[in-house]
Steps between C-alpha positions, in 0.01 A plus 500: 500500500663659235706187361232329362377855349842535331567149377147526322543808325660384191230235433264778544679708263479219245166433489384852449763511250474690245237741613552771230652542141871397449765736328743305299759634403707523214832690530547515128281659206190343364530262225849342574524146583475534886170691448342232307610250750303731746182562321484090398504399895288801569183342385563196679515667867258663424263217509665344760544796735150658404672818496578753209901452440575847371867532250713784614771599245781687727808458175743705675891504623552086350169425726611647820255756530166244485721245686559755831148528478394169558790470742386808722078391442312365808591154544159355444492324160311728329828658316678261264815530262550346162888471447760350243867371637628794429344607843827293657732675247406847602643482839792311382613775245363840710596621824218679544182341551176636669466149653644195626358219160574220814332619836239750387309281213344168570479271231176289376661339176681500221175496236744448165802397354632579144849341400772695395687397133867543421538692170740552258505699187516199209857606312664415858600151412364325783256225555472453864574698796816233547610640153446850630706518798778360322521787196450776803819354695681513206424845369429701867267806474464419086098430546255785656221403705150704489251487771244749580643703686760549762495336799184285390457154545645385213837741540534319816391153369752492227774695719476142744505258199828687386637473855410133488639441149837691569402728177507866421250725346388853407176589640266751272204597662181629354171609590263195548512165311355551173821742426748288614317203276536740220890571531521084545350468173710768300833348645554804717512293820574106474386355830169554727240300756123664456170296526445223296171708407680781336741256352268260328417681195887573448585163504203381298637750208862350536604854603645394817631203675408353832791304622379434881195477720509670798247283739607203660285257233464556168238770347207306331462674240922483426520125641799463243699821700737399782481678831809687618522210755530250279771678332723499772367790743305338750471764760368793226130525487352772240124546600287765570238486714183676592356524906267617694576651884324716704598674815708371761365452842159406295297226706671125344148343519411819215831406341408157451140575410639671221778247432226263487264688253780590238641153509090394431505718174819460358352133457234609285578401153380851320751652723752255383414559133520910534830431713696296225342802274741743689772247510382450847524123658276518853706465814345490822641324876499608879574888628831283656599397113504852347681660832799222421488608116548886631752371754693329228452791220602777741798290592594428130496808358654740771760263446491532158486875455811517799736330286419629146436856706201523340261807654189688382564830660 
């Protein structure tokens, strides 16, 4: 008697789904790129949910505090998390960690992706990444890199490429990207990978040189820029991406309700537009696609941070 009772349940679930507001939230502080990201889908799931979808700005400890929050909320739907890829660097580069990023999230989708550019300050004599690599090996630890901070993305992104490339470098970290940007352009540092966003308008004014694409296929609005690929490095990927996950043990017919509604609006072509705005290029795929991508990143960077003993705390 009770089979039947128990295989129905989750289809039950799903079509009284959602039957109050939904907290998103947003482990960082309002008005960085994540948040936007957040309050552009919002809108949409709204109207597709006919619920309110209510922002919750938790910035705290890298986004661990918001993100245990989600992980410990009743596994109904009705909590969702915005992240960035750094949510698969954290556990590679802390030891500490209120939660387990593969077992206690599940994933929806990746909503975004932004490409990551290889930069060099424009008095290194160097016109392509090839180029590059082959004035680092013969000066080792002569060029400083800046990222945004330690054990960041990028600190970890450009700590593989050096492993890859056989080169040495010195790492300077700063506090967030527009600093880092700023020693780039005064010579300070000679090397870094940030968005193409915050790189555009450094390139435009000839302040700064892009010398390699992170994606896999060239960045339409670079299409002249190589990717690092193409320039010899197949197996480094510089992207950062933006995803949506809710708790685990949440009902997978709820999971792919919502799967289903994001992937409807990220199709929406004033979406699109306000994306490419933020630098943003709409993502989408299964809740099975963005569990390999976390699979793969958490692999990749604990990795990474092992051999370059790279740690946040």
């Amino acid at each position: 008697l009770l089979a039947p009772i128990a295989i129905g349940a989750p289809s039950v679930h799903a079509q009284s789904y959602p039957d109050r507001p939904i907290r998103l939230v947003v482990p960082f502080a309002a008005g960085g790129l994540i948040d936007v990201a957040a309050r552009l889908v919002a809108p949409h799931l709204e109207k597709s949910l006919g619920q309110p979808v209510v922002i919750d700005n938790r910035p705290a400890a890298a986004g661990m505090v918001g993100t245990n929050q989600v992980a410990k909320a009743q596994p109904d739907g009705h909590t969702l998390l915005m992240v960035a890829s750094s949510f698969t660097v954290i556990p590679a580069t802390r030891s500490k960690v209120p939660y387990d990023a593969a077992r206690d999230l599940a994933p929806i989708l990746v909503v975004a992706k932004s490409s990551m550019l290889f930069l060099i300050n424009p008095k290194v004599p160097a016109k392509s990444l090839t180029e590059f690599v082959a004035l680092a090996k013969a000066e080792p630890g002569k060029f400083n890199y800046a990222t945004p901070g330690a054990a960041s993305q990028a600190h970890l992104l450009i700590e593989l490429f050096s492993q890859k490339a056989g080169i040495k470098m010195q790492h300077i970290p700063f506090r967030g990207g527009n600093p880092a940007m700023q020693a780039m352009v005064a010579g300070d540092t000679q090397f870094t990978a940030i968005s193409t966003l915050l790189s555009l308008p450094h390139l435009q004014s000839g302040s700064l040189r892009a010398i390699a694409n992170g994606n896999l296929t060239r960045e339409p609005a670079l299409p002249d820029l190589p990717t690092i690929a193409e320039q010899g490095f197949p197996d480094v990927e510089a992207i950062q991406w933006i995803g949506l996950l809710t708790t685990a043990g949440t009902p997978r017919p709820v999971v792919d309700r919502l799967n289903a509604e994001v992937n409807r609006a990220l199709r929406d072509p004033d979406l699109i537009a306000k994306f490419a705005q933020q630098g943003l290029v709409p993502a989408g795929g299964t809740p099975d696609d963005f569990a390999r991508t976390i699979a793969a990143d958490l692999k990749n960077w604990s990795e990474t941070a092992r051999a370059a003993n790279i740690k946040a705390d």
